[in-house]
N, C-alpha and C positions, 0 to 999 in steps of 0.2 A: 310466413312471408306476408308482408304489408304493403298491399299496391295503394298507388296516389291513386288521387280523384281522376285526374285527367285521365286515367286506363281508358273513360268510359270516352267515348266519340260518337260524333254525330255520323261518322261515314268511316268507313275503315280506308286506308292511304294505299293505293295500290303499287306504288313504290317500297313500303314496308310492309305489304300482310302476301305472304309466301301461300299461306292456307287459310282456307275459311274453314270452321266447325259450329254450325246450327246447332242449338240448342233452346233450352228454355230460362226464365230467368230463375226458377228453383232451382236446377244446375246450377248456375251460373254462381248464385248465391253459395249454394256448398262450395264449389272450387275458391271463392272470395277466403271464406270460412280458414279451408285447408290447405291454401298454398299449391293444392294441382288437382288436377281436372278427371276424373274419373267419370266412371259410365255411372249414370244414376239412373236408381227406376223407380223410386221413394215407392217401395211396395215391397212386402215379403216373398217374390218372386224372387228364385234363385235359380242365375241364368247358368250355364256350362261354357266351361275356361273359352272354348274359342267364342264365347260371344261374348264376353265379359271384361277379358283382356285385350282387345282390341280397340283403338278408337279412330274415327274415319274423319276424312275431311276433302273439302274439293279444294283441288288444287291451284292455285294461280299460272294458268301455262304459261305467261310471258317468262315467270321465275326457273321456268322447268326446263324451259327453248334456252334460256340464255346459258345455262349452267349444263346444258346438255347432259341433263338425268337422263337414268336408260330409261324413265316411265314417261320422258317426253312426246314420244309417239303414241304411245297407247291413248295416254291424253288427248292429243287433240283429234284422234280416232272414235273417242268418245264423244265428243262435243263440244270440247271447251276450247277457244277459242280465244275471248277474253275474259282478262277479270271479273267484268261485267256476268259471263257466264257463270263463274264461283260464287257470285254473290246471288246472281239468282238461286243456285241449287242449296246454297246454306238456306236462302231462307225457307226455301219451299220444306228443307225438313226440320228447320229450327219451329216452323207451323206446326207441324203433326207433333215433337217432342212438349210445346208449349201445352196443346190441347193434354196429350197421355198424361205427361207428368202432374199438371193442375191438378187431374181427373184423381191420378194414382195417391197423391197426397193427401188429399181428403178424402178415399174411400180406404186407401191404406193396402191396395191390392190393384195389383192391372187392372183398368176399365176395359171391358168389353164394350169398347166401340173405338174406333179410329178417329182423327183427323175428316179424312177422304169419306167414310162412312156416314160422319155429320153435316159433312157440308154438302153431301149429294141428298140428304134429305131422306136416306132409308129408314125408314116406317120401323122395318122386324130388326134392325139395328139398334133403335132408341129403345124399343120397348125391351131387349136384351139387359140393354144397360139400366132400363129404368128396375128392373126384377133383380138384376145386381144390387142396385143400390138400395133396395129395400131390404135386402138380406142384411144389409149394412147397417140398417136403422130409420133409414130417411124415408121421409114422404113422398108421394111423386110430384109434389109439389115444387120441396125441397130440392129433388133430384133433377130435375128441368132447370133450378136456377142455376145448377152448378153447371150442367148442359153449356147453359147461356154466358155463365162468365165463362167457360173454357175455351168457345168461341170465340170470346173476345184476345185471347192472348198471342199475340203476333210473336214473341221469342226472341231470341239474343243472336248474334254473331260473335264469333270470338277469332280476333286475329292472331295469325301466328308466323313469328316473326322468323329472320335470317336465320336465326341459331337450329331451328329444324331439322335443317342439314347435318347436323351433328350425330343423328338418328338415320337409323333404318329407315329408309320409307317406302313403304310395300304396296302392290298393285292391291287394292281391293277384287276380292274374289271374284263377285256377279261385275260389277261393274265399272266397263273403263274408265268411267268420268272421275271414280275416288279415288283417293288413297287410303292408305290405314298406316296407324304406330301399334307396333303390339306394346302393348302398356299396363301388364298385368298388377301395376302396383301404381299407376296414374302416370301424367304427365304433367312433371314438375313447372308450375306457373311462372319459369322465367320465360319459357318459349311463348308464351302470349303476349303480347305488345298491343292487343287492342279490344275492344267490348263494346258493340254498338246493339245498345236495344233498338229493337223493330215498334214496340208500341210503345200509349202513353205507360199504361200500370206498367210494363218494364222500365221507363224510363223512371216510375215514382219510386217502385222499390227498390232500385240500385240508390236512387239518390239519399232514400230510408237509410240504406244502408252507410253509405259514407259520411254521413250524416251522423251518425251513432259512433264511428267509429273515432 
């Protein structure tokens, strides 16, 4: 499947984005790649079917009130309110996926260190990951700069359009505010209608990207 340029947006349309799904732009890039959108961990971590097969997203409650889903109430029991809400909570984990996933790509293995753990500054956190990353090869030099750009990566949003409804769409377990698709084999990239990176270097790679193609 070959998406246009235009997929990418400055701001996702809250008249057409049903769901937000945070993510990072190495994600983002594989689902370009493959036509749909799987759970990525770019790392030989090998999760167990219910965590694997599933993929979550905050939901738009205007879309949810109107069409009166039975997960309408749970929703806005959660928090969400408006659009505005779902954009906030994509980004807030589209952050932590950008930070892991960078991390996992270049050490080739979960980082042992979070998102929330770097940015609060824990001391026996860094030096965790800095003794990981030297089992890996790298300096702690080395390992600090990659710290530094992980930091830097703000993450992607991925709109997802009408056709959703076509699907199951299930309460997320822990928490009101999501939803989930069980999507043990992905989810096919016609139901995305939108791709808004959060920073510049996401904005530079996707552009790489279309770019090339």
């Amino acid at each position: 499947m070959k998406f246009p340029r235009d997929v990418v947006k400055e701001i996702l349309d809250a008249d057409d984005t049903f769901m937000v799904h945070g993510t990072s732009v190495e994600a983002t890039l594989a689902f370009l790649s493959k036509g749909r959108l799987e759970k990525e961990f770019f790392s030989s971590y090998k999760p167990a079917p219910e965590e694997s097969d599933y993929l979550f997203f905050m939901p738009n409650p205007d879309f949810f009130q109107k069409t009166r889903h039975s997960l309408h109430e749970r929703i806005r029991k959660g928090g969400l309110n408006y659009f505005g809400d779902a954009l906030d909570g994509g980004e807030t984990y589209a952050l932590s996926c950008a930070f892991e996933h960078f991390l996992a790509f270049q050490l080739g293995e979960t980082p042992r260190i979070n998102y929330p753990e770097y940015r609060d500054f824990g001391d026996h956190d860094v030096a965790r990951f800095l003794q990981q990353a030297k089992r890996k090869g790298f300096s702690e030099t080395k390992a600090r700069v990659l710290l530094r750009d992980a930091g830097k990566r703000k993450g992607v949003l991925l709109g997802i359009g009408e056709k959703i409804f076509d699907l199951e769409i299930l309460p997320a377990k822990d928490l009101k505010d999501e939803v989930c698709i069980h999507a043990p084999h992905g989810l096919d990239g016609k139901y995305i209608n939108g791709i808004m990176p959060l920073g510049k270097i996401e904005h530079r790679l996707l552009d790489e990207y279309f770019s090339s193609q």
